[in-house]
N, C-alpha and C positions, 0 to 999 in steps of 0.2 A: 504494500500500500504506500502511495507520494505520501511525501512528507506535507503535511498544512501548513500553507501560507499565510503569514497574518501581517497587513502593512500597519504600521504605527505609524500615524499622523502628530507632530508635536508642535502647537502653536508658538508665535512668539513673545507671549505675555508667560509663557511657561518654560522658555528655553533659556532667556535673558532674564536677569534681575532688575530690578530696580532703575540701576547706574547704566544697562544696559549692558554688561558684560555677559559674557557667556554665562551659564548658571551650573558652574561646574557638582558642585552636588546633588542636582535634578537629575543632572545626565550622566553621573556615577551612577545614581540609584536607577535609573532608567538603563543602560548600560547592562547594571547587575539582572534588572528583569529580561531582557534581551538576551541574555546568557543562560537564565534560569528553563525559561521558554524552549531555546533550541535544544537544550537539554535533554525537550519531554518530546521532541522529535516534530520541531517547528521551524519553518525559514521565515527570516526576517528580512523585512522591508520598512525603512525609516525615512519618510519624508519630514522633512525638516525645515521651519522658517527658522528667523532671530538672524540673516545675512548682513540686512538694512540698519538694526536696531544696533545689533553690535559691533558695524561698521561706524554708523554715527555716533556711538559715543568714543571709540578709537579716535574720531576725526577731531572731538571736543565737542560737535553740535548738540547743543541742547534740544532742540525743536525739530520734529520731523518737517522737513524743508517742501518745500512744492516742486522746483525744478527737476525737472527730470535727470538730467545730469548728471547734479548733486545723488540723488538718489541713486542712481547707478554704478556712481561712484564710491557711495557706504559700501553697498552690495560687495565691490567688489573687493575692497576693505576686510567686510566683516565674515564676507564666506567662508574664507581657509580657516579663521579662526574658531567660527562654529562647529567646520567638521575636526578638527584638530579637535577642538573639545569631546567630540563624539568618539575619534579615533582613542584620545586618553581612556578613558572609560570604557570602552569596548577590550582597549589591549590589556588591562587589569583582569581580562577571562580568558585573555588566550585570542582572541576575537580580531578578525581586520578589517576595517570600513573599505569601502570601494564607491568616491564620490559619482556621482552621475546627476548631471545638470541637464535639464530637459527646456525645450521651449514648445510651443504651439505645432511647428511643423515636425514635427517628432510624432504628432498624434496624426495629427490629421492627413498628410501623406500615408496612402496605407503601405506604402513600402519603407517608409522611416519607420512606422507602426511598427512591425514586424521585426525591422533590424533589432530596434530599441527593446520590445519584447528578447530577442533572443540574447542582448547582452546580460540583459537582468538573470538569463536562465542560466547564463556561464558565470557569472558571480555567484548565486544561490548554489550551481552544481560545485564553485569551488574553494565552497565554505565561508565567503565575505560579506558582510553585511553591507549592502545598495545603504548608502545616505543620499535621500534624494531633495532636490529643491529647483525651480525654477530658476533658471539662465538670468537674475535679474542684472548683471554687470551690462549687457547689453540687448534685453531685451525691447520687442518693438511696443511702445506702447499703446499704439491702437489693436494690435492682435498679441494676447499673452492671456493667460490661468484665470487673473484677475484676485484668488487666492488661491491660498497651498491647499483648503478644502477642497477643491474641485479637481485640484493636480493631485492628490493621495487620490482620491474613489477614479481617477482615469488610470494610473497606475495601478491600484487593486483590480480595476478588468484585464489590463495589460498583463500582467503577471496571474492572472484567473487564482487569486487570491480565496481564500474561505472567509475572513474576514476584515474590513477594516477598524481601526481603531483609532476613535480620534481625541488625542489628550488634549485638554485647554485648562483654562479657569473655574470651572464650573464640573457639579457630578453632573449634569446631563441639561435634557430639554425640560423647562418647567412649564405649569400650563400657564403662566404669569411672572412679568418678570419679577426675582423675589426682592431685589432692592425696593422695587414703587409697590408693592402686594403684599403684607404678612401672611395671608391667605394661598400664596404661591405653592405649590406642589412639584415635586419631584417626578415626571413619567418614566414610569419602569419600564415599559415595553409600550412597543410600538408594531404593529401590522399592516397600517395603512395608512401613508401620510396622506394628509387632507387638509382642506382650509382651513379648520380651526386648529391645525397645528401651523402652519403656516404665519395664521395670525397670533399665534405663542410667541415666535420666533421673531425676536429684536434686533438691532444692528451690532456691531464690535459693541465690547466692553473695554476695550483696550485700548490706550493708546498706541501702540507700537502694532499692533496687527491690521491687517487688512481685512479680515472675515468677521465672522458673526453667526450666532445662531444661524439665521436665515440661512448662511451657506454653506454652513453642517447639516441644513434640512437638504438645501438641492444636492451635497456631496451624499446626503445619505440613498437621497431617490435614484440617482444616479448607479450608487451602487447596488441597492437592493434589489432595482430590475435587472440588474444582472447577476443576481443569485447570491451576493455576498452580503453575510450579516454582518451590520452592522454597531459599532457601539461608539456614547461619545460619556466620557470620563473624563475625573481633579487628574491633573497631571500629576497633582503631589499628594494624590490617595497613595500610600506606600505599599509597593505591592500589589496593586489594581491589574496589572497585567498579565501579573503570573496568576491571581487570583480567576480572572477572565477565561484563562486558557484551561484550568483543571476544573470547570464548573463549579465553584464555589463563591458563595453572595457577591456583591459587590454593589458601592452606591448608582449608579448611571442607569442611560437610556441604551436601552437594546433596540434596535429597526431590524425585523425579523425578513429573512431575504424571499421575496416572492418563489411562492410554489412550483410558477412555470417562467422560469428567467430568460432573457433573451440571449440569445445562442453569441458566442462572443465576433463575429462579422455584424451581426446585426445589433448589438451593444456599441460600437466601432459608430457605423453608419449614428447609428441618436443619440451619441453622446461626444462624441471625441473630433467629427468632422464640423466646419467652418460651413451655414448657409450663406450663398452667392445670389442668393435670390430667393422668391416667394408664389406660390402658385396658390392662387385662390379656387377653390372647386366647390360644386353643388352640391345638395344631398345626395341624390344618386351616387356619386363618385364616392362619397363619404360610405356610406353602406356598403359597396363592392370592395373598397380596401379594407375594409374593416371583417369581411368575409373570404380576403385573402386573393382578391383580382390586383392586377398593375393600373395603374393608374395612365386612364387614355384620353386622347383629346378631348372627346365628347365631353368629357367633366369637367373639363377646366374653361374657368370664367374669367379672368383676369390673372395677370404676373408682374410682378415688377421685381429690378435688379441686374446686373451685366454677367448672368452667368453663359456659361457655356456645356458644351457638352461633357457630361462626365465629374459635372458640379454639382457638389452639394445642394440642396432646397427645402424648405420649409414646404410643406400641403395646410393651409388653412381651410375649413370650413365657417362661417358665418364668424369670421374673426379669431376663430381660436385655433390653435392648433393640434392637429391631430395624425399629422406623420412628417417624414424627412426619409432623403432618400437622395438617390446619383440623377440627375437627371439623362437621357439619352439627346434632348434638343436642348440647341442654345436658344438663348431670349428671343435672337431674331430670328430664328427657326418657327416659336412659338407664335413669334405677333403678325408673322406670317403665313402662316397655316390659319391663323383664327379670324386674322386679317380678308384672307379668300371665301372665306366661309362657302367654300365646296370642295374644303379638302377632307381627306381620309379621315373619320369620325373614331376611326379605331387607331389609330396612330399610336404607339406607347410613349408617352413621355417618362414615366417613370415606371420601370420594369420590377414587378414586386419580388424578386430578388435581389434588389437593389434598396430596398425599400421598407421602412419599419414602422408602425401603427402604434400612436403613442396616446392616443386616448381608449 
């Protein structure tokens, strides 16, 4: 039987201290669970923020800055020093980190996809713990992660993970936030994210982070439709991890991973690719995909956006969305065909192998 995968997700309100330094006894004791885990016949994956935060206080800034530059510049400051921090800690078990820096086309290219997958799987086959984080030194900022939430649950499909884990500030999702609520509650488990979780789900708490509830709910939707359970946990519950991994209590939220998950090409396609554009379609069309047809001219009522063949696209019904998929026609393909209005009514624009149904 494979060994189980488990990615640990570590915010940067929980890597960095205070002063912004690296948080060397977090990541001792994180380190020591990381050790304890593989032990019980587990491989590790550690995505990792604090590059930014404990670049900027190396630099002396006090204030996280707005320029972009600047920012990229901590980054690239603070990165080595993070995983060095990580690397300390790991080698106290024997243990050897193996950084890996990812950016957007890493996913979304499915042949970077893949590459990237199989480096993970030659680190893991040869014993090295993946420290993972986003390319921030030079990343583009109108296409990037946005946070390390959404880059851990992309990474836990990528390596077809059992579970993610994601340490923060907080034991878990509450049904209110508990700073403004006395009445606020702890949710143990979770089976179906939905509105009213949704509207649980607050911005950062932190200063130094980019994410927030909110984007441990989408990291967690993300991964649960593709089979991986889910948890978010106190990064400084001691023991919380190894505790997770042998079934025994623990404070947090569990997101339990869908019964029928999505096969991991079609996990890829609705989560991990870049839409180029938007297809608006009818009811009809809405009902045939959702019953497992491709999606044909006839259905489609409106597009907009410069993609081309072979592009990612959004499928909206009456404004909402309800698939994504490669499209086979570019834009001007499309406002041409719909343009003549006597062309081929079966035309495939988006071939449902191509194609994933997300409502």
């Amino acid at each position: 039987m494979a060994d189980r995968i488990v990615v640990l997700k570590v915010g940067s309100s929980s890597v960095t201290t205070a002063g912004g330094q690296a948080d060397e006894a977090l990541l001792a004791s994180l380190s020591a669970q990381v050790a304890a885990v593989r032990e019980r016949g587990c491989r590790v994956v550690v995505v990792t923020s604090g590059a930014v935060a404990t670049g900027l206080a190396a630099l002396g800034i006090d204030r996280r800055p707005t320029e972009i530059a600047v920012l990229q510049a901590a980054a690239s400051v603070g990165q080595h020093r993070v995983v060095r921090s990580w690397q300390d800690g790991l080698a106290a078990h024997g243990l050897l980190a193996g950084q890996v820096l990812l950016d957007p086309a890493d996913f979304f290219s499915r042949r970077q996809y893949l590459l990237a997958g199989r480096t993970f799987a030659a680190l893991l086959d040869l014993g090295a713990v993946p420290i993972v984080n986003e390319n921030d030194a030079v990343a583009d900022q109108e296409l990037r992660f946005g946070d390390n939430d959404r880059l851990a649950a992309l990474v836990a499909v990528l390596v077809s993970a059992d579970r993610l884990v994601m340490l923060t500030d907080t034991p878990g999702l509450f049904t209110a936030d508990p700073a403004q609520r006395a009445d606020a509650t702890l949710i143990d488990e979770v089976t179906e994210i939905d509105q009213v979780l949704e509207a649980a789900a607050g911005g950062s708490s932190s200063a130094v982070g980019t994410g927030g509830m909110a984007s441990k709910l989408a990291a967690a939707r993300l991964a649960t439709w593709s089979g991986i359970e889910t948890v978010i946990a106190d990064a400084r519950d001691e023991g919380v991890v190894v505790r997770l991994e042998a079934g025994a209590p623990t404070e947090s939220t569990v997101f339990r991973a869908r019964h029928r998950p999505l096969a991991a090409r079609k996990a890829w396609l609705a989560f991990a690719t870049v839409p180029r554009g938007h297809l608006a379609v009818d009811a009809g069309a809405h009902a045939a995909l959702r019953d497992g047809a491709s999606l044909l001219l006839a259905g489609v009522r409106a597009h907009d956006g410069e993609f081309t063949a072979g592009d990612a696209v959004e499928v909206a019904c009456d404004g909402s969305l309800i698939a994504k998929g490669l499209t086979r026609l570019g834009a001007a393909d499309v406002a041409g065909l719909l343009g003549e209005g006597r062309a081929p009514r079966d035309v495939v624009v988006v071939h449902r192998d191509d194609l994933v149904v997300l409502d």
